[in-house]
C-alpha positions as CSV (number, residue, x, y, z in Angstrom):
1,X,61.6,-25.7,93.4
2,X,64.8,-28.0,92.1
3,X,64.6,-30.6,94.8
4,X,68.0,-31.1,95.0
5,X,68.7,-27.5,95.8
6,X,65.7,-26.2,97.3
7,X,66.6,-23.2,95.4
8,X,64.0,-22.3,92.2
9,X,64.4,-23.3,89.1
10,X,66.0,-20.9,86.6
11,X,63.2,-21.3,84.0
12,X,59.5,-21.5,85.3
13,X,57.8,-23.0,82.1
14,X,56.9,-26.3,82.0
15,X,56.2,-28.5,78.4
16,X,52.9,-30.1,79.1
17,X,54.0,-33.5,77.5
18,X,51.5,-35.6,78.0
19,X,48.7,-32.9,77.4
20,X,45.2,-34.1,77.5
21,X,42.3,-32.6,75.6
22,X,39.6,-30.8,77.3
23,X,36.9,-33.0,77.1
24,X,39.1,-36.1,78.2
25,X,40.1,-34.7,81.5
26,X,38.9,-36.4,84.9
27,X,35.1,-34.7,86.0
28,X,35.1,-33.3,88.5
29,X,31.6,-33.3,89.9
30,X,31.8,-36.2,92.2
31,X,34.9,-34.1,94.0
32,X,32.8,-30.9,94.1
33,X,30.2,-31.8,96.7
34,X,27.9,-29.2,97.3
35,X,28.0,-29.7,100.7
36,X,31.3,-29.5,101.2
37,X,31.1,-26.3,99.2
38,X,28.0,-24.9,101.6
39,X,29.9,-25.9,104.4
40,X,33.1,-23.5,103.4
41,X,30.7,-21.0,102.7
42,X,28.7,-21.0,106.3
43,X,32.1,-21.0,107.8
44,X,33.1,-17.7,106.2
45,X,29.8,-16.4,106.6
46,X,30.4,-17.0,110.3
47,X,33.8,-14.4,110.5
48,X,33.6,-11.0,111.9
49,X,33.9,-8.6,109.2
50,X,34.1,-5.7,111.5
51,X,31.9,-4.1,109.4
52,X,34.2,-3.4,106.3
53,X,33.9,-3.2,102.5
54,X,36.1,-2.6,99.8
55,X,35.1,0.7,97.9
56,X,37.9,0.8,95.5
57,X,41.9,0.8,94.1
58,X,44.1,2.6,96.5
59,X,46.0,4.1,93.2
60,X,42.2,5.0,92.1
61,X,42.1,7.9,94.3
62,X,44.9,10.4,94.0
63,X,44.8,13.5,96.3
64,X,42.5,16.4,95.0
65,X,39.7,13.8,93.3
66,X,37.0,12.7,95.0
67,X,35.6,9.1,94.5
68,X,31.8,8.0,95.3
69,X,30.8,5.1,95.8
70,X,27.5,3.3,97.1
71,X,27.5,0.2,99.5
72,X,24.3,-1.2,100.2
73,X,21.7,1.6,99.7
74,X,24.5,3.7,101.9
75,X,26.1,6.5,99.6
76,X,29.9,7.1,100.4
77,X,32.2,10.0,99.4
78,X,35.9,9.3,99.9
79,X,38.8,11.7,99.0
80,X,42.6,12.6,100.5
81,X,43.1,15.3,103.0
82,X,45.9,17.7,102.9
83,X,48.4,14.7,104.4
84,X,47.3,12.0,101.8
85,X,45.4,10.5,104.5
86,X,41.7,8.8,103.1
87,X,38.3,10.6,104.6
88,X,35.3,9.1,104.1
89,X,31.4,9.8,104.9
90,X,28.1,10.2,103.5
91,X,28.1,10.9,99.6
92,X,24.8,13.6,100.1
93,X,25.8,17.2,101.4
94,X,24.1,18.3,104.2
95,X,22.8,21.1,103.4
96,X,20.5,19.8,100.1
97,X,21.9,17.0,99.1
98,X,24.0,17.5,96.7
99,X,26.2,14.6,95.3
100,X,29.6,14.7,97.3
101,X,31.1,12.7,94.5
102,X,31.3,15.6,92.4
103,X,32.5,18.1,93.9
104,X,36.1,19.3,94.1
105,X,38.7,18.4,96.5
106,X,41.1,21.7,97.3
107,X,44.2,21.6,99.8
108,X,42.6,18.5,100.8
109,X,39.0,20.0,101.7
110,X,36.1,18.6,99.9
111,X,34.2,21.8,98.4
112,X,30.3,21.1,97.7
113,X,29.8,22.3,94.3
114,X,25.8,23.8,95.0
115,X,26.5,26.2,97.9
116,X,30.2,26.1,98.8
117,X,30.2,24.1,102.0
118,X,33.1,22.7,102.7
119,X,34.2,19.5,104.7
120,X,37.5,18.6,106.0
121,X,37.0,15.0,107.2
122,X,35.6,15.9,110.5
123,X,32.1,16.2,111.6
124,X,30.6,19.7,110.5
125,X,27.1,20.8,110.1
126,X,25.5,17.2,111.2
127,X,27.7,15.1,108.8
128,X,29.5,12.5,110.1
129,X,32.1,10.8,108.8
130,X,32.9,7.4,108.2
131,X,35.9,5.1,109.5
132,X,37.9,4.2,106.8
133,X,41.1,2.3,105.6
134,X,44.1,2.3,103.3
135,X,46.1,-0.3,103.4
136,X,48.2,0.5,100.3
137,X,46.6,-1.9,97.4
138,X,42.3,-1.1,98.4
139,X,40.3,1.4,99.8
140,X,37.9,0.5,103.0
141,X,34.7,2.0,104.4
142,X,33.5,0.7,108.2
143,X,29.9,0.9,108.2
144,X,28.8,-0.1,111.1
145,X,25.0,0.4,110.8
146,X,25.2,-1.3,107.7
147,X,27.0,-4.8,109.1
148,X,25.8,-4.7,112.8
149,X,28.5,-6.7,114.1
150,X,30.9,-5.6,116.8
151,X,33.3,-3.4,115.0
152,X,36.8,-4.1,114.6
153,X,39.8,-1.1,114.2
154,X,40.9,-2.3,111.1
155,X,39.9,-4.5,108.3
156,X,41.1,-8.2,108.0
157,X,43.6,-8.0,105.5
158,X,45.4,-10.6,104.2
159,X,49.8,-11.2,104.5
160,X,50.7,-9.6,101.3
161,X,54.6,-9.1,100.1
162,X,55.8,-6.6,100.8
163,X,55.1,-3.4,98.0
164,X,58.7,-2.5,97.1
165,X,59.1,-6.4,96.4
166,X,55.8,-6.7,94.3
167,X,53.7,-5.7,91.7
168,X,49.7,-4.9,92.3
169,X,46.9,-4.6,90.2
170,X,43.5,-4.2,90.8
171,X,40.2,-5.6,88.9
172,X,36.8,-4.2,89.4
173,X,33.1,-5.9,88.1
174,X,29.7,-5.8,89.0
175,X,27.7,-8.4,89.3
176,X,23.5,-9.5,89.5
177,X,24.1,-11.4,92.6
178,X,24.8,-11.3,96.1
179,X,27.9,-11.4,97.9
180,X,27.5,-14.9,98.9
181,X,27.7,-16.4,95.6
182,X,30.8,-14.7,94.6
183,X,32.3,-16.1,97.7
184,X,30.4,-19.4,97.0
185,X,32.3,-19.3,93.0
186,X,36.0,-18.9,94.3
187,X,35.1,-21.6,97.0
188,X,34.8,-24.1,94.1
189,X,38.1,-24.8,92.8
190,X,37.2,-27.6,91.5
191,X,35.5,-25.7,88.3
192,X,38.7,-24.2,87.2
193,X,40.0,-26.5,84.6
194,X,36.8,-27.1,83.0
195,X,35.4,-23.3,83.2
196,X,38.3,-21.5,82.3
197,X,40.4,-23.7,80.0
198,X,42.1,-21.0,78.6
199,X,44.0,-20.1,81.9
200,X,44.1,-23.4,84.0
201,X,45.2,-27.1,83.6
202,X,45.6,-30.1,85.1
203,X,44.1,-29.1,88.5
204,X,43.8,-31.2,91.5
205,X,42.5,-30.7,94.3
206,X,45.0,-32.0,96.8
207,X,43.4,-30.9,100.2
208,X,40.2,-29.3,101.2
209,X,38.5,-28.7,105.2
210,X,37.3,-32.4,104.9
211,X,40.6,-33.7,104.9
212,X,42.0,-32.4,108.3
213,X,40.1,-31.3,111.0
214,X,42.5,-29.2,112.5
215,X,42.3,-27.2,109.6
216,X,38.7,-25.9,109.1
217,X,39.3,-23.4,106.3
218,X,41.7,-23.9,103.4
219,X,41.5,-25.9,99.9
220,X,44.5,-26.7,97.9
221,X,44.9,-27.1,94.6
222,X,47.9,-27.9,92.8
223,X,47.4,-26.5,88.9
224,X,49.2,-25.1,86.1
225,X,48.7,-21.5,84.2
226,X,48.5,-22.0,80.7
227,X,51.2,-19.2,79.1
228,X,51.0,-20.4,75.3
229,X,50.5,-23.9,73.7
230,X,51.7,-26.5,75.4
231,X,54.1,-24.0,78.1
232,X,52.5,-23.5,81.8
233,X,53.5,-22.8,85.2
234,X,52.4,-25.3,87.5
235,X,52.2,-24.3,91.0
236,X,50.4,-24.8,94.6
237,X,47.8,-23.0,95.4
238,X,45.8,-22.3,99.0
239,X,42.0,-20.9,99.0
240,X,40.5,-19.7,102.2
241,X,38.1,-17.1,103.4
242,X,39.5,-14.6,106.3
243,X,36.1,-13.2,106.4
244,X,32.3,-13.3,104.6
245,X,33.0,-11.1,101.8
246,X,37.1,-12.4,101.3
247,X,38.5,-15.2,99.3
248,X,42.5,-15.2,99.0
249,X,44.4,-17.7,96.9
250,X,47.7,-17.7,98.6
251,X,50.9,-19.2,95.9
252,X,52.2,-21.5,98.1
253,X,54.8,-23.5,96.1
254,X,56.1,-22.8,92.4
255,X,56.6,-19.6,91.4
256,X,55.6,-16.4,92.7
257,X,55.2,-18.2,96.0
258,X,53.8,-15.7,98.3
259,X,51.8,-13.8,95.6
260,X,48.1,-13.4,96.6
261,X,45.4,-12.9,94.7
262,X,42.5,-11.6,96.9
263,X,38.8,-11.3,95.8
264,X,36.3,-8.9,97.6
265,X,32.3,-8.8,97.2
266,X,30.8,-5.7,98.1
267,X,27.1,-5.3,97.8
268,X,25.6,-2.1,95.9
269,X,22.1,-0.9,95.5
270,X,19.5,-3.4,93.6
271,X,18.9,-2.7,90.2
272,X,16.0,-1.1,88.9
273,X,13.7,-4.7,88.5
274,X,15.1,-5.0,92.4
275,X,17.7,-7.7,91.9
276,X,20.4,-7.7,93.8
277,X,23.7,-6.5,92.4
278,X,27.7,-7.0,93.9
279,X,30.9,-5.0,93.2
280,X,34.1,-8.0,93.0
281,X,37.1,-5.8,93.7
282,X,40.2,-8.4,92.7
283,X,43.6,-6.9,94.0
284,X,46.5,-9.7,92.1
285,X,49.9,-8.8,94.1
286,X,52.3,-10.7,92.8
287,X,56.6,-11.6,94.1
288,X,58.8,-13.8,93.0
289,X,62.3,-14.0,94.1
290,X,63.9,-14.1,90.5
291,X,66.1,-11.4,90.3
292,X,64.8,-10.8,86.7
293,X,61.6,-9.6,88.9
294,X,63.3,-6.6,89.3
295,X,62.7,-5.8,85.8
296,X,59.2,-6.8,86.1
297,X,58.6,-4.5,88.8
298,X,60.6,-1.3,86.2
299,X,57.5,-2.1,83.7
300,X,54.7,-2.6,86.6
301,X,52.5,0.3,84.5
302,X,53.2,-1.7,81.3
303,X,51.9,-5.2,83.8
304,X,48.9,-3.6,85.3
305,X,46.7,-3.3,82.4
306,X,47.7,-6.8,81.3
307,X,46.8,-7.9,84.7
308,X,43.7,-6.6,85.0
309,X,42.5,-8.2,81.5
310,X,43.5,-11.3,82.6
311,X,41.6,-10.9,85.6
312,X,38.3,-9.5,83.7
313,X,38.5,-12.5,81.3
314,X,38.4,-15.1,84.3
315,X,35.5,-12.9,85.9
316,X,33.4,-12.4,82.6
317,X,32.8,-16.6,83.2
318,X,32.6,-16.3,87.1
319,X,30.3,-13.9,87.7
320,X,28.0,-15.7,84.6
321,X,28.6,-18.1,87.2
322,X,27.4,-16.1,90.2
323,X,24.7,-15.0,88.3
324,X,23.2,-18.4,88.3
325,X,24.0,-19.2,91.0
326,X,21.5,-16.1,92.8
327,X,18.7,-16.9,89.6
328,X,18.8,-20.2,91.1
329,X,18.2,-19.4,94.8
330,X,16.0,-16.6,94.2
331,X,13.8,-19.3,92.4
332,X,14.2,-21.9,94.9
333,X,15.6,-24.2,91.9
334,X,19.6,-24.4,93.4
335,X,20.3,-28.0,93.8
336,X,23.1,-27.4,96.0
């Protein structure tokens, strides 16, 4: 923001002038207790989830496909009915099994493909279906068997712009880990600078739950995005965990304030050695009030796919990092 104006700058980009090499910027280690960290992540663990998980992209399901997913060791079918509306229940037909995932979706009835039977979205022939969401950007499933908490109407999603003011994109990778040490990863902003020096620089972190008892939740972090050389966009950015399996990074200041970039950890069936595995789901919806945005928004299915490699480079290192993180545990070797 110009701080004589308050009004935003016309050019975002930044000339790092007094740049400093990788290896020469401040550690960070002695900032990034691991208690503090554990602390963070007992308090999200401690949220009511309502029993939700992320199964997928909103634009990943168009009407007349089906999409299956598998949460847990729970198999889930989810397609459209004839009023765009998302219906979702167990992935195995009733009558032998069959894989629901397959089979085609006509008028908004999901056909099983072995014997014909045919589901609408309400119960029939003992299967039941599932509560689900769709809150425009990602695709929900309320399990309540599965999560055994009180359940909740709707999942806890985060304030998002507006969608006719904004451009989505959504990022999807699995993981040998458990939820928890995805959560755990984004909790850490300290890491950033030195992990992934290719998009983040001269981070700070300028506030975090230990610094204000009123506020139990959120860590901010003022950094830049690298765009080429020595150009970035600094801005502020808030973490914080609305629930177990959610971290948001909230753009606070700088530009695209109000963008979010929300991370979700579902957990899927173990591998075959038995080790645990976790879906991230990443939906990056970004604003800005630039009326060259506008344009941005025009070429949002030029964005997306750019978007989403950005996101898969960053989460090629961070679930590495997860990954550890659960080796560690599991052998009873984590320090923190």
């Amino acid at each position: 923001m110009s701080p004589a104006s308050g009004r935003p700058r016309r050019i975002p980009l930044r000339l790092r002038r007094t740049a400093v090499p990788w290896e020469r910027q401040a550690p960070t280690w002695r900032d990034a207790k691991p208690a503090l960290i554990a602390e963070a992540l007992k308090r999200a663990q401690s949220r009511p989830s309502g029993n939700w998980y992320v199964i997928g992209a909103s634009r990943d399901l168009p009407p007349g496909r089906a999409l299956g997913a598998t949460v847990g060791s729970t198999e889930v079918v989810a397609w459209r009915d004839g009023e765009g509306k998302l219906r979702t229940g167990p992935g195995a037909c009733p009558h032998l099994g069959a894989p629901l995932r397959d089979s085609p979706v006509h008028c908004g009835t999901l056909v099983c493909h072995w014997h014909g039977l045919s589901l609408d979205g309400g119960p029939f022939a003992g299967w039941e279906p599932y509560p689900a969401f769709d809150d425009g950007v990602l695709l929900w499933v309320r399990l309540d068997r599965m999560g055994g908490e009180p359940p909740s109407e709707r999942p806890y999603v985060p304030v998002r712009p507006r969608a006719r003011d904004a451009v989505e994109a959504v990022y999807r990778g699995v993981g040998r880990c458990e939820p928890e040490d995805v959560v755990a990863n984004r909790l850490d902003p300290w890491h950033g600078a030195w992990f992934h020096p290719y998009s983040f620089v001269d981070l700070t972190v300028t506030g975090t739950p230990a610094d204000d008892p009123t506020d139990d939740d959120g860590f901010t972090v003022d950094v830049s995005f690298k765009v080429a050389g020595r150009l970035v966009v600094p801005v502020r950015a808030r973490f914080s965990a609305p629930e177990p399996r959610t971290v948001v990074m909230h753009i606070i200041e700088g530009e695209g304030a109000g963008s979010v970039v929300e991370t979700h950890a579902t957990p899927l069936a173990p591998d075959g050695p038995g080790r645990p595995r976790t879906a991230v789901t990443e939906a990056l919806v970004a604003a800005s009030d630039r009326r060259g945005f506008a344009v941005a928004r025009a070429a949002a299915p030029l964005l997306r796919p750019l978007m989403r490699a950005s996101a898969g480079r960053l989460w090629r290192d961070d679930l590495a990092y997860a990954e550890r993180r659960w080796e560690l545990r599991d052998s009873g070797r984590f320090p923190g």
